[in-house]
C-alpha positions in Angstrom: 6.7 -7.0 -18.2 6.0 -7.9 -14.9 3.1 -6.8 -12.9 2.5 -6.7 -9.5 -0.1 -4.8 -7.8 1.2 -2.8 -4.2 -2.4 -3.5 -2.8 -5.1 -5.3 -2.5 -7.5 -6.5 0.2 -9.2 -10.3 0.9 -11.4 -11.0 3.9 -13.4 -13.3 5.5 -17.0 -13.5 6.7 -17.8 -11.6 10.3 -18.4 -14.6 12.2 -18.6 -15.4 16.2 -16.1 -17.2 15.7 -13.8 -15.0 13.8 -15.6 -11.3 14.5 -14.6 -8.0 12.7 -13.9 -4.7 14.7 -16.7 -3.9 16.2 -18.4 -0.9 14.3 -16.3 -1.3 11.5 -18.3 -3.1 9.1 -19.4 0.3 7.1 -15.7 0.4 6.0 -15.7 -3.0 3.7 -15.5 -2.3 0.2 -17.9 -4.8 -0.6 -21.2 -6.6 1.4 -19.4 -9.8 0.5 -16.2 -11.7 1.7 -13.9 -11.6 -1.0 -11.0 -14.5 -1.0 -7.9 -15.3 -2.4 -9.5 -17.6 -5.0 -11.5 -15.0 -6.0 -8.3 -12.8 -6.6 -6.5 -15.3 -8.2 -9.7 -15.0 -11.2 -9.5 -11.2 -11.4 -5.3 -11.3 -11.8 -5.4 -13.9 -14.5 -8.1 -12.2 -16.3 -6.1 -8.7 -16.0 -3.0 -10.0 -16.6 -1.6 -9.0 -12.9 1.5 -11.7 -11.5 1.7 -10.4 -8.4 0.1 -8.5 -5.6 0.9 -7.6 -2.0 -2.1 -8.4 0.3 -2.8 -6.3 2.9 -5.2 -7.2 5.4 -7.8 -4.8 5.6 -8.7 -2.5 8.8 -12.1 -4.3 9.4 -10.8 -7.7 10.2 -8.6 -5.9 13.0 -5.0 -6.8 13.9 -5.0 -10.4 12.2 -3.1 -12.0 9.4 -4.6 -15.3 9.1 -6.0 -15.2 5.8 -3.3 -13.3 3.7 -0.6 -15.8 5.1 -2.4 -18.7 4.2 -2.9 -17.2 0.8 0.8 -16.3 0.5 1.8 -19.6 1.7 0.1 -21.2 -0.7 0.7 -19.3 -3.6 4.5 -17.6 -2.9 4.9 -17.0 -6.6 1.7 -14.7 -6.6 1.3 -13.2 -3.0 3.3 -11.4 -1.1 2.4 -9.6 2.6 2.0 -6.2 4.4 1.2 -7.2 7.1 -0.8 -5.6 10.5 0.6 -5.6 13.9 -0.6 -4.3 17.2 1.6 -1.2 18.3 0.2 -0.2 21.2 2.5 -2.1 23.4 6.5 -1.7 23.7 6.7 -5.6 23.9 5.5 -6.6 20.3 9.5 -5.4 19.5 10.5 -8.7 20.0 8.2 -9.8 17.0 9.6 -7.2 14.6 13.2 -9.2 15.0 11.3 -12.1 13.3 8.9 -10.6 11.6 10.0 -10.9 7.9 10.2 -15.0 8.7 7.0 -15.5 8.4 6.0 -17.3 5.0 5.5 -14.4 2.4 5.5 -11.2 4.6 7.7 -8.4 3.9 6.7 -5.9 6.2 4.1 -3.7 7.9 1.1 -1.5 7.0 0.4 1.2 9.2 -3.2 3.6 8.9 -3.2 5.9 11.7 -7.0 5.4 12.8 -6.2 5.0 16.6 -4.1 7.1 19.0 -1.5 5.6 19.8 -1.1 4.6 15.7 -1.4 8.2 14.6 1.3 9.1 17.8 4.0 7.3 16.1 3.8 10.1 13.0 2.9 13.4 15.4 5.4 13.0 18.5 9.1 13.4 18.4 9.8 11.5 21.9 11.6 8.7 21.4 9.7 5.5 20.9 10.0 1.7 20.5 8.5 1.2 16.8 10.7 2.7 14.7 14.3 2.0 16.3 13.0 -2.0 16.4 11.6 -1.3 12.6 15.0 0.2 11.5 17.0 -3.1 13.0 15.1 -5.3 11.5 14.7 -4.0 8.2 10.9 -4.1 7.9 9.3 -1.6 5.0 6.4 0.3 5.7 3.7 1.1 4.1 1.5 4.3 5.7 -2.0 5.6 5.2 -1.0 8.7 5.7 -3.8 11.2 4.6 -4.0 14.5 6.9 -0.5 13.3 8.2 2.2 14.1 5.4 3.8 16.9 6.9 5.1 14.6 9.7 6.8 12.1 7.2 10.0 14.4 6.4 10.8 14.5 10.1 10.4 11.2 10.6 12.2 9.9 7.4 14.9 12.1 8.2 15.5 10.6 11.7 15.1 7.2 10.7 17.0 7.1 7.3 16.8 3.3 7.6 13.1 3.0 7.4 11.9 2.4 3.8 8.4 3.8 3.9 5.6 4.0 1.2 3.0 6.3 1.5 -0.2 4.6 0.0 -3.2 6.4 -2.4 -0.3 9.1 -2.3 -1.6 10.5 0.9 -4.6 11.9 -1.0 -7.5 13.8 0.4 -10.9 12.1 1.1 -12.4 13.9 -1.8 -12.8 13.7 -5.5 -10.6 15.3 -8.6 -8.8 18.6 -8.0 -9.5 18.9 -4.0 -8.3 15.2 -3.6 -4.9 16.9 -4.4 -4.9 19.2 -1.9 -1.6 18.4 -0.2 0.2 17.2 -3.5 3.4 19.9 -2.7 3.4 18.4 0.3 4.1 15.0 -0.8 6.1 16.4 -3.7 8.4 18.0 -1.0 9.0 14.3 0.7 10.9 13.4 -2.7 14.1 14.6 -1.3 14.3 11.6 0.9 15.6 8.9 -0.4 13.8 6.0 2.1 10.3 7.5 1.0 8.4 5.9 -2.6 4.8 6.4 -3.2 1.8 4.0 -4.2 -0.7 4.8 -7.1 -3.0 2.9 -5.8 -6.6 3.6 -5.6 -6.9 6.8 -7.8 -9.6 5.8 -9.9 -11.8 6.4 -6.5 -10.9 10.0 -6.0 -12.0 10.7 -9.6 -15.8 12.0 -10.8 -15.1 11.0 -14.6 -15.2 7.9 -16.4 -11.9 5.1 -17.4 -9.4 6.6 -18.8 -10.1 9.4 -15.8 -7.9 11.6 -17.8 -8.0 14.7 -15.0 -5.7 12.6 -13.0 -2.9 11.9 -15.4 -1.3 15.2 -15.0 -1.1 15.0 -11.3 0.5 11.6 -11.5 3.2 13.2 -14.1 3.9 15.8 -11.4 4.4 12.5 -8.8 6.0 10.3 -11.5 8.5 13.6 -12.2 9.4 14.0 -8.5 10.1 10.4 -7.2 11.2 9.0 -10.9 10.2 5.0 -11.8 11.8 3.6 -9.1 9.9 4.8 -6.1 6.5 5.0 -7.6 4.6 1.6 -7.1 1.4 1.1 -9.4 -1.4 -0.3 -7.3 -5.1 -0.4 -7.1 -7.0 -1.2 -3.8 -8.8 -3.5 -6.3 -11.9 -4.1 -4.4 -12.9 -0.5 -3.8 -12.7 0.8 -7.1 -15.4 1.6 -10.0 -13.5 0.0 -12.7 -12.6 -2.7 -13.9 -8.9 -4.6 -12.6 -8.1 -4.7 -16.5 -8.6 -1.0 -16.7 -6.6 -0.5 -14.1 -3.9 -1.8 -15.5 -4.3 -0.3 -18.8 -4.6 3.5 -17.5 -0.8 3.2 -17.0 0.1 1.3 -19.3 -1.8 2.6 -22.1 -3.1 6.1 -20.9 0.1 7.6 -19.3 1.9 8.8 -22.6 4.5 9.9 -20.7 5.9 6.6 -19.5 8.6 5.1 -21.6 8.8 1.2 -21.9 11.1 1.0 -19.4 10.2 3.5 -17.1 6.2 0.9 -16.9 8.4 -2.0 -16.0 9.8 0.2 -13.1 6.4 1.3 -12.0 4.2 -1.9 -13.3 6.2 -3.8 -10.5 10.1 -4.1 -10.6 10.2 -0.8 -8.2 7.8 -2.3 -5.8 9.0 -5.5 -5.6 13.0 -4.4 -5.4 11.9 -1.6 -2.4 10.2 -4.4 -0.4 12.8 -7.4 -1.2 10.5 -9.4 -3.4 12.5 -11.4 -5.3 11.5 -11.4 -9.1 12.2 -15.3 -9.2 10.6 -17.0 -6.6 
């Protein structure tokens, strides 16, 4: 079975030379840089093939590090990457956007403006058009947002977009939920999936963290194996990457064989155009 994780972060030191975003260094998951060497180690170890890199929000708008990783390694990494969007003439980057060694598409979070703008306004914009051409997937932090989502994946049927933690609440257990029929509604679009990534953070019980398994049946039931994408934001959660792996495929009873290969990683890597044979 092959898996491939739908997120994780690396980073570098902040450096003069290559600084983070100023005032954002409380949101690293960890005090030290984490690289893709070090990644490589933990994915051998848990038996993980593949995982999309996603830059993280502290380094900014760059995507140095996870392109070099992906170029390097194109069997194991694969890229969401981040681009600026405050300014009508990055378009002409989205055309060639998916060129770029290892990057598949875009990651979106939503913690400035003119980011969150894209989500709450109906006026027509430049993004998503120029995203739909060019066939870029999207992945959205979309906590707080989700009932802009439907709207927008019903005017831009084109757009495949993958909402990530499964839009959940900054909170732990049952109030982490909070908006789950909201996100359960979105399954009637066809262009939106879901990432189970992170969960083990929004839990106050130990591995196997067995409060969250019936809210990920109610998920798994709504979107089916092909639009859920198993994931883990490695570096922020309070298990091992092993255990992570094992919560789905040896804790969720009500997967079937082939409905872990779906959500292990064929889903994921079909919805973004990861080949399986690289």
């Amino acid at each position: 079975m092959l898996i491939a994780d739908a997120q994780v972060h690396i980073w570098a030191a902040d450096t003069p030379a290559r600084p983070w975003v100023p005032g954002h260094a409380h949101r690293a998951h960890r005090t030290t840089p984490f690289s893709k060497d070090d990644l490589l180690k933990e994915m051998d170890a848990a038996g993980v093939a593949r995982v999309v890199l996603v830059p993280p929000s502290w380094e900014g708008d760059r995507n140095d590090l996870v392109l070099a990783a992906a170029s390097r390694h194109p069997d194991r990494f694969a890229i969401m990457g981040r681009l600026p969007i405050d300014r009508p003439e990055h378009a002409a980057r989205l055309a060639e956007w998916r060129r770029q060694p290892g990057m598949l598409g875009i990651r979106l979070t939503f913690r400035q403006g003119h980011e969150a703008r894209l989500l709450t306004e109906e006026a027509p914009d430049w993004f998503w058009p120029a995203v739909e051409r060019a066939g870029i997937p999207i992945m959205m932090a979309a906590t707080g947002l989700l009932p802009h989502v439907g709207p927008l994946a019903e005017r831009h049927p084109g757009v495949r977009l993958a909402i990530c933690h499964l839009g959940l609440v900054r909170a732990k257990d049952d109030a982490a939920f909070a908006d789950l029929p909201i996100l359960l509604a979105l399954a009637k679009y066809p262009n939106v999936a879901v990432k189970a990534s992170a969960l083990p953070r929004f839990s106050s019980e130990a591995y196997p963290y067995p409060r969250l398994h019936g809210y990920i049946r109610q998920v798994f039931d709504a979107f089916g194996p092909r639009r859920v994408f198993w994931g883990t934001d490695m570096t922020g959660i309070p298990c091992s990457y092993r255990q992570a792996v094992t919560m789905f495929t040896e804790e969720l009873r009500f997967l079937s064989t082939a409905d872990q290969e779906w959500v292990m990683g064929r889903a994921l890597c079909e919805w973004l155009g990861w080949p399986l044979s690289i």
